[in-house]
C-alpha positions, 0 to 999 in steps of 0.5 A: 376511250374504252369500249364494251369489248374492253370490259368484257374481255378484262373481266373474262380475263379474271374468270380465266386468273381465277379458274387457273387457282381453282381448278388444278386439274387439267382437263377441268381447267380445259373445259372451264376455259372453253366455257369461259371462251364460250361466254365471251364470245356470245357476250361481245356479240350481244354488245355489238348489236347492242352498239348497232342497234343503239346507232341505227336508233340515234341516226334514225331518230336525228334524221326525222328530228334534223332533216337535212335540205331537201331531206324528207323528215317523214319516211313516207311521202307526204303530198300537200292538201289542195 
């Protein structure tokens, strides 16, 4: 299955194809690549948290949904009313 990463790279990619035809210049191109570079990286550390943030969420929520045996579903202490 194709990841986040997969997609942002792919379309970083094309942004680096289509720099290479715009721009002839050397140093321009060097400059727009490491902007390009730039870009890529803060975009897959914002999918990666994403994904985290996403897990830690779904796991969280199954284990007060679904506790297992012996497993509080509350993340508190609940003491029974006497």
């Amino acid at each position: 299955m194709f990841s986040p990463a997969f997609y942002i790279e792919s379309f970083q990619n094309t942004k680096k194809v289509l720099t290479n035809q715009i721009f002839k210049d050397a140093t321009l191109n060097k400059a727009a690549h490491a902007y390009i570079d730039a870009q890529t990286k803060f975009a897959l550390m914002l999918a990666d948290n994403a994904v985290e943030l996403a897990k830690y969420s779904v796991e969280s929520l199954s284990k007060v949904m679904f506790p297992k045996n012996g497993e509080s579903a509350a993340p508190y202490k609940v003491e029974p009313k006497q």
